[in-house]
C-alpha positions in Angstrom: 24.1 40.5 37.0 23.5 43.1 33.9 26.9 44.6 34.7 29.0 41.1 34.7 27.2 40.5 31.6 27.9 43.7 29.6 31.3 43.5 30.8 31.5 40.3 29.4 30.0 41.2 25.6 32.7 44.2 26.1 35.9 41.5 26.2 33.9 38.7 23.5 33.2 40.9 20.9 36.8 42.7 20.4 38.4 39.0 20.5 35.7 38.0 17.8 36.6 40.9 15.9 40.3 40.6 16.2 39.8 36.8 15.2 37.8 38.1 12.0 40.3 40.1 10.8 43.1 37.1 11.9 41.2 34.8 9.4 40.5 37.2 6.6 44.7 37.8 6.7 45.4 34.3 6.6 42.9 34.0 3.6 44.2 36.7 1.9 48.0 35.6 1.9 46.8 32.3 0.5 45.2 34.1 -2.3 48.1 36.7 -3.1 51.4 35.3 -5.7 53.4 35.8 -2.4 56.7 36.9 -4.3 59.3 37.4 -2.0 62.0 39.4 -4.3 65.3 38.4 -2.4 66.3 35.3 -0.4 69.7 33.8 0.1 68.4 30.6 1.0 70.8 28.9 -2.0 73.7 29.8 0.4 72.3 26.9 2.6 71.5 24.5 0.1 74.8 24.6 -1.2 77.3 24.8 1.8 75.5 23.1 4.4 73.7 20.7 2.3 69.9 20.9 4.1 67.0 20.0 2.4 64.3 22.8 1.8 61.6 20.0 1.5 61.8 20.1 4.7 61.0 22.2 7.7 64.1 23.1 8.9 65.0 23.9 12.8 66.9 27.0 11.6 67.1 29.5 9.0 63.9 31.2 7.8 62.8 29.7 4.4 62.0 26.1 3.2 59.4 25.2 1.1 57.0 23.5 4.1 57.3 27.9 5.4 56.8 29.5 2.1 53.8 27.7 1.7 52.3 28.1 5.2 53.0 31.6 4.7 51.7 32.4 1.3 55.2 33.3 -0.6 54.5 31.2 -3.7 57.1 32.9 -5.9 60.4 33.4 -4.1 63.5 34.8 -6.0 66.3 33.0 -5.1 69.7 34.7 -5.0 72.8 33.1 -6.7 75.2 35.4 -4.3 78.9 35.0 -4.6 80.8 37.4 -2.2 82.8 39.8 -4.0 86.3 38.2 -3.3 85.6 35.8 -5.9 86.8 37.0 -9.1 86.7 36.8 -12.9 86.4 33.0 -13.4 86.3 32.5 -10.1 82.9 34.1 -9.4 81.5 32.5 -13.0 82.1 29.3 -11.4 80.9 30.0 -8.2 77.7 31.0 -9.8 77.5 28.0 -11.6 77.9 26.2 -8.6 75.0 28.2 -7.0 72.7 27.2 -10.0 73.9 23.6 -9.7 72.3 23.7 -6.3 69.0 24.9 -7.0 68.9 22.4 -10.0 69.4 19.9 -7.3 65.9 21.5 -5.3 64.1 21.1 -8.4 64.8 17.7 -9.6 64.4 16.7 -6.4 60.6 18.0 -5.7 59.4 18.5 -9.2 55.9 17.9 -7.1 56.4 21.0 -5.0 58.6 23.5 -7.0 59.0 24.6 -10.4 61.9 27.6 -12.0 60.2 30.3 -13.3 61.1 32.4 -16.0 58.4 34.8 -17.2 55.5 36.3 -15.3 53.1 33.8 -17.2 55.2 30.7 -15.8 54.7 32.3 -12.1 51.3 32.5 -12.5 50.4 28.7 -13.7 53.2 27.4 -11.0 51.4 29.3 -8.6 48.1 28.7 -9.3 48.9 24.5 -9.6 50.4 24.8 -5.9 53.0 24.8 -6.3 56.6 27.1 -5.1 57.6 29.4 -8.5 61.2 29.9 -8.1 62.9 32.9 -9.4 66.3 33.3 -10.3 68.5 36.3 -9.2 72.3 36.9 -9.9 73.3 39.1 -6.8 76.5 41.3 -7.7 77.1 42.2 -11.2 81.2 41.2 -11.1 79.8 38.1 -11.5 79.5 38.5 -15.4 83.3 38.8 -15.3 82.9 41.8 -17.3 81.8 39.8 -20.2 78.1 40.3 -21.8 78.2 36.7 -23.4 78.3 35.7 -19.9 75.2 37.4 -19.2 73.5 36.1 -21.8 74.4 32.7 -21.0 73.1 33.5 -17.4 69.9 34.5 -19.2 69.9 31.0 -21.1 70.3 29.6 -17.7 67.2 30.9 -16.3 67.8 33.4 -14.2 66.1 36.6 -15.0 67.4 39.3 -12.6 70.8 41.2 -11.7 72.1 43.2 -8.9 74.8 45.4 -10.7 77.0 45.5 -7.3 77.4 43.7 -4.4 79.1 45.6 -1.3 81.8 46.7 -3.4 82.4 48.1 -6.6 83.1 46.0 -9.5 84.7 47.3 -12.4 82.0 49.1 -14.0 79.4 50.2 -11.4 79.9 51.8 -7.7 78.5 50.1 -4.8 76.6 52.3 -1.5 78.9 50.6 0.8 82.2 51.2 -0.9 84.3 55.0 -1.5 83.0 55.8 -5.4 85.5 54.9 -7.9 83.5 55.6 -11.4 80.9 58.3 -10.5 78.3 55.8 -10.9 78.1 53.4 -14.0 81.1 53.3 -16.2 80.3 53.4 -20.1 80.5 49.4 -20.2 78.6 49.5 -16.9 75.3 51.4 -19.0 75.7 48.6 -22.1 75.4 46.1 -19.1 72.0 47.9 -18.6 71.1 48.2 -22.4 72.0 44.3 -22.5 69.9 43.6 -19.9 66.8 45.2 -20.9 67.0 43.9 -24.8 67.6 40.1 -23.2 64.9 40.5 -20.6 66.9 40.9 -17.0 65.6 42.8 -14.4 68.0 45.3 -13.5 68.4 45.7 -9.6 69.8 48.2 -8.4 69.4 47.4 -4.7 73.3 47.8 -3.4 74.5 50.2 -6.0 75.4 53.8 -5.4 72.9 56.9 -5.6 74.7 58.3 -8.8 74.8 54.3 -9.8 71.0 54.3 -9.7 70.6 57.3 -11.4 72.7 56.3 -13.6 70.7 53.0 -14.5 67.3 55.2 -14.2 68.6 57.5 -17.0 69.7 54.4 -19.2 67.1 51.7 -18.9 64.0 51.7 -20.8 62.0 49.4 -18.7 61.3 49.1 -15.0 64.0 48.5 -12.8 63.5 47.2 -9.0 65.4 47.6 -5.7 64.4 43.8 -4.7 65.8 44.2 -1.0 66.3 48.0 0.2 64.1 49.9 3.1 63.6 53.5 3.3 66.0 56.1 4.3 64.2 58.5 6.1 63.7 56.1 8.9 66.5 54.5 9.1 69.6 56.0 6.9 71.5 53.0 6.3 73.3 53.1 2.5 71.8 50.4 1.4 68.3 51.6 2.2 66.3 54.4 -0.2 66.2 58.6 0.3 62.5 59.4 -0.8 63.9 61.2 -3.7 64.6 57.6 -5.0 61.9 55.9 -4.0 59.8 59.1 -5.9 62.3 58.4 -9.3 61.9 54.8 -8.6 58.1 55.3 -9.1 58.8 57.6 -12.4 60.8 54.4 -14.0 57.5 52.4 -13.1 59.9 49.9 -10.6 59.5 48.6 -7.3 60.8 48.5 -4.4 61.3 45.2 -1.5 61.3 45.9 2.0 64.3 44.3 3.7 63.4 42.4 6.7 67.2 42.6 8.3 67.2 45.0 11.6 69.4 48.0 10.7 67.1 48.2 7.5 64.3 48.6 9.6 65.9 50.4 12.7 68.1 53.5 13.0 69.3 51.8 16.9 70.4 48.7 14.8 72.0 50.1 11.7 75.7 51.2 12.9 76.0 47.3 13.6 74.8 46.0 10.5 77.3 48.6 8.7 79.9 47.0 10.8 78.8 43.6 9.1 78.6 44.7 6.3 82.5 46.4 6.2 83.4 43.0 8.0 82.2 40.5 5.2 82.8 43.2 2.1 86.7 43.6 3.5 87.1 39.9 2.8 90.1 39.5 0.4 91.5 36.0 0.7 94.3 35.4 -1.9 93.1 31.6 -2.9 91.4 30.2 -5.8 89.3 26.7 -6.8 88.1 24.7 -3.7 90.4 26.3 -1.0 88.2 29.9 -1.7 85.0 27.4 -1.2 86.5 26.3 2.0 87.3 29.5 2.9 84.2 30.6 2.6 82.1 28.2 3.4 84.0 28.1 7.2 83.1 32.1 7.2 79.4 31.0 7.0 79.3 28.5 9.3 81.0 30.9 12.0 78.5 33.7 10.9 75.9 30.8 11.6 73.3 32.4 9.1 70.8 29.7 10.3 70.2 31.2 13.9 69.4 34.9 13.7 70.8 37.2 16.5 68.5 39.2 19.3 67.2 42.3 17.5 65.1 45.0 18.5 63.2 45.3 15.2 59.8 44.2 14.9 56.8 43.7 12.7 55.8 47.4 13.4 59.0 48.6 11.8 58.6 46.7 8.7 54.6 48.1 8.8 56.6 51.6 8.9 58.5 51.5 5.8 56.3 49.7 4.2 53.7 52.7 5.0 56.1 55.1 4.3 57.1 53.7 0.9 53.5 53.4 -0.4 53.0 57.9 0.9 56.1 58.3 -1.4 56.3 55.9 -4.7 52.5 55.4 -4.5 50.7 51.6 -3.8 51.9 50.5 -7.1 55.4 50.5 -6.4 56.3 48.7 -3.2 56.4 44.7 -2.7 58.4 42.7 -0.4 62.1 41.4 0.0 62.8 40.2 3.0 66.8 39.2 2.4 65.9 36.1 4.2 69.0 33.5 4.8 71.1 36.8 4.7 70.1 38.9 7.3 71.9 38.3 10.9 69.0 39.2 12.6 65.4 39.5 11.7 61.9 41.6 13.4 60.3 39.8 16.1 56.8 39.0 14.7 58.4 38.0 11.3 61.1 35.2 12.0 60.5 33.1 9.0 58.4 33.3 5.9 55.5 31.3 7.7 54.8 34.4 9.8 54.0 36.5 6.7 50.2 36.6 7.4 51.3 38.5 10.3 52.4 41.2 7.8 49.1 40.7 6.1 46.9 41.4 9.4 49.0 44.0 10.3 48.5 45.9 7.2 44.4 45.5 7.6 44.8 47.3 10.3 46.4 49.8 9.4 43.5 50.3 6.6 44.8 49.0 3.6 42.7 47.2 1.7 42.6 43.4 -0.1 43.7 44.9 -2.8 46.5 46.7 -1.7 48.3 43.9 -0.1 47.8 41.4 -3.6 50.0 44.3 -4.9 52.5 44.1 -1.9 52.6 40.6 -2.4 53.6 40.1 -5.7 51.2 41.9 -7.9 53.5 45.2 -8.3 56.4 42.8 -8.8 54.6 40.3 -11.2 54.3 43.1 -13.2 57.3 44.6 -13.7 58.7 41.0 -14.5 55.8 40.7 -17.5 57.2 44.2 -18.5 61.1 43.1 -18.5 60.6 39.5 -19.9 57.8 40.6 -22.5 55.4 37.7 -21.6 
């Protein structure tokens, strides 16, 4: 009898423990800003018309998910492929902002645009979502700075300067260089930015690119979707070398959630993607581009991510390795949600972030820690940028 009922104690107490620590996760992500630095849920909204007050059967962001899992202040990418040129990609990008107007007149009750760190903050802290806008490819400015400042007067406070390919001024990582980094328009770009108060994201961009913007900015800079390097040497993902100047400049970097981020065995495929949808160079214009590429979403079919073999313990691992390198005060989360084909088993969806949460408890870091992860270290390069 006293050995059934030690053995018992032996299984109770672990589950009561694991519980505990189950709990105090899912407290702690309601507590946290919960920025999510990069998601390309706009995509959706515009081209296949779903409605994010809802909870949606596919895809991995509505507003129901952000707010189960605690990512009060997404950043929502305005991406417009790089075949879209000049005027063409200006429009795009207007169409893009068009659409998340539509979000927010629609649920005034549940989500409110952002545009300084303060306005995150009081969104947040009245319930509801914070949304931050993101420009995601710098030839979207059409080479023009008054573009970029009427972007700025639009509300959206961040910039990657390339997409997969070079533009005119700045080289991309997945692209053969063709201006050894940032051309001299490409560094007034960055000067424009930071007097105008843009982030400047240099997620995508080349490594003489981001050393290039390093050595020109005078504020904080932040990679809002890119892993680490040394685990799995995709391009797009950061040598520690980076990371370490990336930590200098006082940015931060957001670990992408997509599988050949995260995974050495995936990242030869999503290269493949990425050369696939980059190579796109369609010779139309006005609706027939739209239709063009609104037909290469659909068969892409962004909404129901592909088997991986990623999981919540790789994105734990850069996560980890991130913090060793830049230090806990330069690392958050961007998870490239809506445009990543597939996605780590244990984090599907933004709902499953307190899994990230427990996970990191684990591995010892404390309350603290995460609030930076989730938005804290981000939060504040924003106040930095924007000045308030």
């Amino acid at each position: 009898m006293l050995k059934r009922t030690f053995l018992a104690l032996t299984l109770v107490i672990p589950l009561c423990a694991a519980d505990e620590i189950t709990q105090r996760a899912r407290r702690i992500q309601a507590d946290v800003i919960g920025i999510d630095s990069h998601i390309d849920t706009l995509q959706r909204v515009l081209m296949e018309h779903v409605d994010l007050g809802q909870k949606l059967p596919g895809g991995e962001v509505d507003l129901p998910r952000l707010r189960e899992g605690g990512m009060h202040a997404p950043f929502f990418a305005l991406w417009v492929p790089t075949f879209y040129k000049g005027s063409e990609a200006v429009r795009r990008t207007l169409d893009l902002r068009d659409a998340m107007q539509s979000v927010l007149d629609r649920y005034p009750d549940q989500i409110a645009l952002a545009t300084t760190a303060a306005d995150v903050e009081r969104i947040v802290h009245a319930h509801k979502i914070a949304a931050v806008l993101t420009i995601e490819g710098g030839h979207q400015i059409a080479d023009d700075l008054a573009v970029l400042r009427m972007y700025q007067r639009l509300g959206i406070r961040s910039m990657t300067l390339t997409h997969f390919r070079n533009n005119d001024w700045a080289d991309s990582s997945t692209d053969k260089p063709e201006h050894n980094g940032l051309t001299e328009f490409g560094k007034e770009v960055v000067r424009e930015m930071n007097r105008i108060g843009m982030m400047v994201d240099v997620s995508h961009v080349s490594d003489k690119t981001f050393y290039d913007a390093l050595a020109v900015t005078t504020k904080p800079v932040i990679a809002s979707h890119s892993s680490c390097r040394a685990i799995s040497s995709l391009p797009r993902n950061m040598t520690d070398d980076m990371l370490r100047a990336l930590a200098k400049n006082g940015g931060v970097v957001g670990i992408n959630f997509g599988s050949g981020f995260l995974s050495q065995k995936e990242a030869d495929k999503t290269l493949q993607d990425i050369n696939r949808i980059g190579g796109s160079e369609p010779n139309l214009t006005g609706k027939d581009l739209d239709d063009y590429t609104t037909k290469m979403h659909i068969h892409d079919d962004w909404a129901h991510p592909k088997p991986t073999t990623a999981n919540l313990d790789d994105v734990v691992a850069h996560v980890d390795h991130a913090v060793k390198i830049a230090g806990i005060n330069h690392v958050g989360i961007g998870s490239d949600f809506d445009g990543i084909a597939e996605v780590p088993i244990g984090l599907e969806d933004e709902s499953k972030m307190p899994a990230l949460t427990e996970a990191l408890l684990k591995k010892g870091y404390s309350e603290s820690d995460i609030k930076k992860i989730m938005g804290g270290n981000t939060l504040r390069v924003m106040r930095e940028v924007v000045g308030k």
